[in-house]
KESE-415702 format. One record per residue (C-alpha): residue in one letter; x, y, z. Coordinates in steps of 0.02 Angstrom, whole numbers, plus 50000, padded with zeros to 5 digits. Each point is the difference from the previous one (the first is absolute). Last residue first. Example, Ala and Ser with C-alpha at 12.3 -4.5 7.8 and 13.67 -1.06 7.14 Angstrom:
<recs>
s506844994750357
a499314982850033
</recs>
This chain:
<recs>
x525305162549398
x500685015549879
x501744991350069
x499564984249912
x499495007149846
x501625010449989
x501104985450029
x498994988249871
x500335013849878
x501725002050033
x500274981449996
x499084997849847
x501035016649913
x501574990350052
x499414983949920
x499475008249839
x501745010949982
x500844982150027
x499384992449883
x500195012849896
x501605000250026
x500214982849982
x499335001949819
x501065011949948
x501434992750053
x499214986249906
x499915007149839
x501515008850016
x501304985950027
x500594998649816
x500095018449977
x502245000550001
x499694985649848
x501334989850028
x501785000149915
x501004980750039
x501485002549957
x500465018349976
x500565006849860
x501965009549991
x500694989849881
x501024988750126
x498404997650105
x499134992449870
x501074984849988
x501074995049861
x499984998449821
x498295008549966
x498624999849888
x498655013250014
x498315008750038
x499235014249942
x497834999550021
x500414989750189
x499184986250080
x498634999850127
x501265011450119
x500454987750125
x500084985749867
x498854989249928
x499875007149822
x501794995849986
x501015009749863
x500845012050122
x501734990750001
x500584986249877
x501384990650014
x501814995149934
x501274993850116
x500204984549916
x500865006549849
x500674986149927
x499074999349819
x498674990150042
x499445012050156
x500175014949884
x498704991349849
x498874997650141
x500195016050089
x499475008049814
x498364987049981
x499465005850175
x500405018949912
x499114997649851
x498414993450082
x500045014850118
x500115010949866
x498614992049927
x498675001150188
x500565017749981
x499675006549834
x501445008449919
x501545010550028
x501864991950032
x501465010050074
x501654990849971
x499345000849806
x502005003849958
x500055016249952
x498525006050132
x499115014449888
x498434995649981
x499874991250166
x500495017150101
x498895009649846
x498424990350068
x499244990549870
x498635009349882
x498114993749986
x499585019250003
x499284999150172
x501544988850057
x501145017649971
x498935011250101
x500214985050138
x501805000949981
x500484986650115
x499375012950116
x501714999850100
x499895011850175
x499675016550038
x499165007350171
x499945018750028
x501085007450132
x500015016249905
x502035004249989
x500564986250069
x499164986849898
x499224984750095
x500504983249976
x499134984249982
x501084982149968
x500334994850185
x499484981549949
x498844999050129
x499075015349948
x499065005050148
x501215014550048
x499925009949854
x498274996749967
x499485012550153
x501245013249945
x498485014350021
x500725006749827
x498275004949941
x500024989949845
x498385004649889
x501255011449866
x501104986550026
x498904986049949
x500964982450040
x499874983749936
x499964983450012
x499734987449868
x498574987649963
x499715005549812
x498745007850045
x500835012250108
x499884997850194
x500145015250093
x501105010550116
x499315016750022
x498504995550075
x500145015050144
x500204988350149
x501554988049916
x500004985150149
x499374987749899
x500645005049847
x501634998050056
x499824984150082
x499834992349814
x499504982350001
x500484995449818
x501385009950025
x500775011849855
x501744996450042
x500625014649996
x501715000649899
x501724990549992
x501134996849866
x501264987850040
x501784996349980
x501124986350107
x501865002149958
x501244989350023
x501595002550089
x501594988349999
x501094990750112
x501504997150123
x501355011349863
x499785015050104
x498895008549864
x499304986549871
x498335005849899
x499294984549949
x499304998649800
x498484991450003
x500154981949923
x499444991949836
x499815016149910
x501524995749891
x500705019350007
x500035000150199
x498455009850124
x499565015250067
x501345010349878
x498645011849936
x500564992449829
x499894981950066
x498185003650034
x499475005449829
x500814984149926
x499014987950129
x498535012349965
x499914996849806
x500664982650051
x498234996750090
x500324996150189
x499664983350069
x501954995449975
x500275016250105
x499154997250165
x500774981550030
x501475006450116
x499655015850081
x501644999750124
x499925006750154
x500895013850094
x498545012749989
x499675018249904
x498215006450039
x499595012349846
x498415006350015
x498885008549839
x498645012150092
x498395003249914
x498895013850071
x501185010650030
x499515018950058
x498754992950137
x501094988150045
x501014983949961
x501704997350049
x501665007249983
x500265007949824
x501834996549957
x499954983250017
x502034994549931
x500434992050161
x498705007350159
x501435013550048
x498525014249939
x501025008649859
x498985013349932
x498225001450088
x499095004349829
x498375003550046
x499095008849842
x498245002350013
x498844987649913
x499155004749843
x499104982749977
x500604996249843
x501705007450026
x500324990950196
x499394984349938
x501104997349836
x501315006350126
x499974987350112
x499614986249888
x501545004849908
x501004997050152
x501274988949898
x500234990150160
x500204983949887
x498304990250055
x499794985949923
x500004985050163
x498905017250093
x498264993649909
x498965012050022
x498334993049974
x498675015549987
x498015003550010
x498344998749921
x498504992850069
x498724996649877
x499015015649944
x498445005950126
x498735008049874
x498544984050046
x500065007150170
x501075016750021
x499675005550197
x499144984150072
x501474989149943
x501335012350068
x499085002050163
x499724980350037
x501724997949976
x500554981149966
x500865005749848
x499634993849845
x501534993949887
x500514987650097
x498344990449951
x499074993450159
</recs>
């Protein structure tokens, strides 16, 4: 099956021959400079309320984590490693822009180390995260207003005016993405600006990402583009280099925003290996009803035999 349809009986049956191919985004943290402009890009478009948690002790993130008032959060993990190999794959436009923010030396050739005690340096590991867009969303299968559906263009989304704050979706996401506001309790999360996809327009995060960090297109491409990316990494040194959320085999069917990392998923905050929370349903449900229909036999059989 194409990676651009989803193996979602619901979606297909709901828009047919008007389903679009699957649409999504590669992030790809190796260009990342922490300018944030994906978080506020978001935040205008999308009238977001302000958040601004001031200095949070997480580096130079002054914005914490995703939530219902940030739906793109830039992290900055800072590490006693070397990068080695990230910068000869970068364009010199970027090499140049880089050296500026001071991530990384004048030749490009290797990442500028931070030295405090004079045993090392710091590097530092950027990436902008959002939902992930699941192929096997547990948040709509727990949502029992309808909510949470899937666009056409195979994206998640939520209605607020249809959102009755229950909080169900909060606690299936597996990547602990949904939030509810404080002051109605309503669900908001990334649309990847569905109003925006309508009108054959990329989301504003992608639009304005300096340094094309955050990549927009059709999903079974971007994933192209980034194998091909690890590739060009791997040759130039940088072993560590992988992809995360691409595979439509994992726990969650494969993700709509997925990315390329240079270390595990645990040091930028995403879990390992994310299930889908409904996986078991089906046949929880079925053993219940299982046993329901055995119970009523016995109570039945009980009955008949104390009538005789």
């Amino acid at each position: 099956m194409s990676a651009t349809v989803l193996d979602t009986p619901a979606w297909q049956a709901t828009y047919g021959e008007e389903a679009k191919p699957r649409m999504g985004f590669f992030t790809d943290t190796t260009l990342c400079i922490g300018c944030k402009a994906c978080e506020v890009a978001c935040k205008e478009w999308n009238h977001v309320p302000d958040d601004n948690q001031g200095f949070t002790g997480e580096s130079y993130d002054n914005s914490g984590a995703l939530g219902a008032n940030r739906w793109r959060h830039v992290a900055f993990i800072e590490q006693r490693k070397p990068v080695g190999g990230v910068a000869e794959a970068m364009p010199d436009s970027l090499v140049e822009e880089a050296a500026l923010q001071g991530l990384m030396d004048d030749k490009g050739l290797e990442p500028r180390l931070e030295s405090d005690d004079g045993d090392g340096g710091l590097r530092w590991l950027m990436s902008s995260d959002v939902c992930k867009h699941c192929t096997h969303a547990a948040c709509l299968d727990v949502c029992p207003t309808g909510a949470l559906f899937r666009t056409e263009f195979g994206t998640v989304v939520v209605q607020e005016d249809v959102c009755n704050g229950c909080g169900y979706c909060v606690v299936a996401c597996p990547f602990g993405v949904l939030d509810q506001r404080k002051d109605d309790g309503r669900v908001w999360k990334c649309t990847l600006c569905y109003d925006r996809l309508k009108d054959d327009l990329e989301p504003a995060c992608a639009k304005a990402c300096p340094t094309k960090s955050i990549q927009f297109g059709e999903l079974d491409q971007l994933r192209e583009r980034a194998e091909e990316r690890v590739a060009s990494l791997h040759e130039r040194g940088a072993m560590d280099a992988r992809l995360y959320g691409e595979r439509a085999d994992d726990g969650v069917g494969g993700s709509g925003a997925f990315f390329l990392l240079l270390d595990e998923p645990e040091v930028y905050g995403l879990p390992p290996d994310p299930v889908v929370t409904t996986r078991d349903l089906p046949s929880i449900w079925k053993q219940t009803a299982l046993a329901a229909a055995a119970l009523g036999a016995g109570i039945a059989a009980a009955f008949a035999g104390s009538r005789r």
